[in-house]
C-alpha positions, 0 to 999 in steps of 0.5 A: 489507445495503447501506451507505444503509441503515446509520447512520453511527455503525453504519458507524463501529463496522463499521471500527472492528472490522476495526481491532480484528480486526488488532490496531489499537487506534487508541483508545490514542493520546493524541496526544503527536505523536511519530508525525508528529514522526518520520515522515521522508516527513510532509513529502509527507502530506495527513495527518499520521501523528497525524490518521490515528490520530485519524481512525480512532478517530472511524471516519472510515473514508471522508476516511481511504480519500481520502487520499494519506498512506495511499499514500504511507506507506513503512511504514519503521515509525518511527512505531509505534516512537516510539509511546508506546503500541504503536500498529501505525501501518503496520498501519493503514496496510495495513488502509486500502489493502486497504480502499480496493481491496477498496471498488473505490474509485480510490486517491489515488495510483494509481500505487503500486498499479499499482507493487506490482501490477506488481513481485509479478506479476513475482515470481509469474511468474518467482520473482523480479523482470524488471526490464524486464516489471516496468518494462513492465507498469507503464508500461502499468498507469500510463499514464506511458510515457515518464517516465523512459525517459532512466534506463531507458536508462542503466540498460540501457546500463551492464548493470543491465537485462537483456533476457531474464529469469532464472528460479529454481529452485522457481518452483512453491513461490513461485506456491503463495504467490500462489495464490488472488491470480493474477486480481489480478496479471498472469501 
C-alpha cells in the first residue's frame, strides 16, 4: 500500500506504532521541560528535546525526519534520565534516523551519517578503527576534503595517526556482527 493512498491520521497512527513497538511511549510526557532544560547540546537544536516528544505523540513522523536535532543528539542519555516519566528520549531519537534512512530520505545533517557509515566500515573491516581509511572514506562520503587537514596532520606528526592499519585477533567474530549490513558499509 502506498502513502498517497493513506489518510493522515492513518499515517500518524502507523509511526505511532513503531514508537510503541520500541518501548517509546511519547504519549506519557507531560511537558514539564526537564528534558530540553537539561540537554547540554539544546543550544545547537531546531527542536527542543520537549518539541520532538510532543511531535511524536502528534505522529508528526514527516517535520520530525526534517529536523536537524534528531542528528545532532548525542544520545548522552541525560534527557531520559530527568524524565520524570521514563521516557526512552535517545530511543526516539534512534527510531527517528533509522527512520529517515530506511525512507531514503536526505538527513538534515548528512555528514553524521557519512561519519558512522565510515567509523563502523572501518570496524567491519579491520576489527577495530584505522584512523587514516576511516578519515579517508569519510572525507570522500561528505565532500569536505580539506577541512580539517591542519589537525589531521598535527596529529600524524606527533605519532597519533598511523599509516598502516593494525589488525586483531577474531576479526571473523566482529564481521558476524555486521553480517547482513555489509551493503550498507564500506568493506
Amino acid at each position: 500500500m502506498d502513502n498517497t493512498c493513506i489518510s493522515p491520521d492513518e499515517r500518524n497512527q502507523k509511526f505511532l506504532s513503531k514508537l510503541k513497538a520500541r518501548n517509546v511511549d511519547v504519549h506519557a510526557c507531560y511537558q514539564c521541560g526537564r528534558c530540553s532544560s537539561g540537554c547540554p547540546i539544546g543550544d545547537f537544536f531546531d527542536l527542543n528535546v520537549m518539541e520532538v516528544v510532543r511531535l511524536a505523540a502528534y505522529g508528526q513522523e514527516e517535520r520530525l525526519l526534517e529536523s536537524h536535532t534528531i542528528w545532532l543528539c548525542a544520545g548522552c542519555e541525560t534527557c531520559a534520565t530527568r524524565c520524570p516519566n521514563d521516557i526512552e528520549i535517545p530511543v526516539l531519537m534512534d527510531v527517528l534516523r533509522e527512520l529517515t534512512l530506511r525512507k531514503g530520505a536526505k538527513p538534515a545533517e548528512p555528514r553524521i551519517p557519512a561519519f558512522h557509515g565510515s567509523f563502523l566500515g572501518s570496524i567491519n573491516r579491520w576489527g577495530r578503527v584505522y584512523e587514516i581509511g576511516m578519515i579517508a572514506n569519510y572525507k570522500v562520503k561528505s565532500g569536505d576534503l580539506t577541512g580539517d587537514m591542519k589537525l589531521g596532520m598535527d596529529m600524524f606528526f606527533k605519532g597519533k595517526l598511523k599509516l598502516l592499519p593494525h589488525s586483531i585477533e577474531g576479526k571473523a567474530e566482529i564481521r558476524e556482527i555486521f553480517s547482513g549490513k555489509g551493503k550498507e558499509y564500506d568493506r
